[in-house]
C-alpha positions as CSV (number, residue, x, y, z in Angstrom):
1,X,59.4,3.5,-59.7
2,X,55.8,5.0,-59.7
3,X,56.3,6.4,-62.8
4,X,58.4,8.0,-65.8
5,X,57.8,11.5,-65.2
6,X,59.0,11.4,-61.3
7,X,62.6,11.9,-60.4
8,X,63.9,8.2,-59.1
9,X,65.0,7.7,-55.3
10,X,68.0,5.9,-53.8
11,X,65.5,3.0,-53.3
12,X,64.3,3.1,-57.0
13,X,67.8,3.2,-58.1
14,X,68.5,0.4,-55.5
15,X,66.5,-1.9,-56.4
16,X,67.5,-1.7,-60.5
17,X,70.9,-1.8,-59.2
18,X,70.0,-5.8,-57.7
19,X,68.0,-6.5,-60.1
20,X,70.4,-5.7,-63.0
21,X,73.1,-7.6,-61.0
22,X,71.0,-10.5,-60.6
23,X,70.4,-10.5,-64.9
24,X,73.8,-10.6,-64.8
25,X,74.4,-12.7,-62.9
26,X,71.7,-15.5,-64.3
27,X,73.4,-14.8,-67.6
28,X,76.7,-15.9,-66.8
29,X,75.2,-18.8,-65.3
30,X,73.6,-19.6,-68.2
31,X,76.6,-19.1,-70.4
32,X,79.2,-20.8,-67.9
33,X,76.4,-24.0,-68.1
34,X,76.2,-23.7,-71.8
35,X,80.4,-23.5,-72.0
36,X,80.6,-26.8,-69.4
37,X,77.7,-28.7,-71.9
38,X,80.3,-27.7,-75.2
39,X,83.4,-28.4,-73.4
40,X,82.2,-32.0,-72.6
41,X,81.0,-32.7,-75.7
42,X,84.0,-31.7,-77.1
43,X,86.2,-33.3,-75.0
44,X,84.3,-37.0,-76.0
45,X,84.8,-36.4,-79.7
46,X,88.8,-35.2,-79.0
47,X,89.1,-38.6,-77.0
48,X,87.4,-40.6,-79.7
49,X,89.7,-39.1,-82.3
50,X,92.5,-39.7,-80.1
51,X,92.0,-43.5,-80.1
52,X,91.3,-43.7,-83.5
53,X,94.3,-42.3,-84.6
54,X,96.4,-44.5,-82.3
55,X,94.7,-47.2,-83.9
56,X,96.2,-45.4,-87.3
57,X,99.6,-45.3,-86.0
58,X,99.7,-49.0,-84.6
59,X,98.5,-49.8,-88.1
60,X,101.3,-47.5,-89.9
61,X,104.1,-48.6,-87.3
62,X,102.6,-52.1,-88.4
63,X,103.1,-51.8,-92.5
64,X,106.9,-49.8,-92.2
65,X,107.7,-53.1,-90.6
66,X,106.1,-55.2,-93.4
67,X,107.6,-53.1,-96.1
68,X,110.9,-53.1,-94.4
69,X,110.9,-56.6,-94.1
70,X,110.2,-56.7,-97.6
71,X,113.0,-54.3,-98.6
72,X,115.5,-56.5,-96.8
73,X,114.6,-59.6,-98.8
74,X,115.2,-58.1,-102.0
């Protein structure tokens, strides 16, 4: 487009079409990248917290047998 006072053509009109398809398009690139970063970050921490509270339960499945052992010798 030459200029804001002249009416714009097919090929004016064209080209903002592509070129507002490609900003699109980058965004949701950027965004789906951004997401995938997130998503693997958060998956580490729910793994982490995952094994530590196995670790929790071993431990808890550990004392209910100490303290029923106990309650059986009184």
């Amino acid at each position: 487009m030459s200029d804001e006072s002249t009416p714009a053509t097919r090929a004016d009109l064209e080209f903002l079409k592509n070129e507002l398809l490609e900003r699109i398009k980058r965004s949701e690139t950027t965004l789906l990248r951004e997401f995938r970063k997130w998503a693997i970050s958060f998956d580490s921490r729910f793994h982490a917290n995952q094994t530590l509270v196995e670790g929790f339960s071993e431990r808890m499945v550990s004392l209910e047998e100490r303290v029923s052992d106990l309650e059986r010798r009184l």
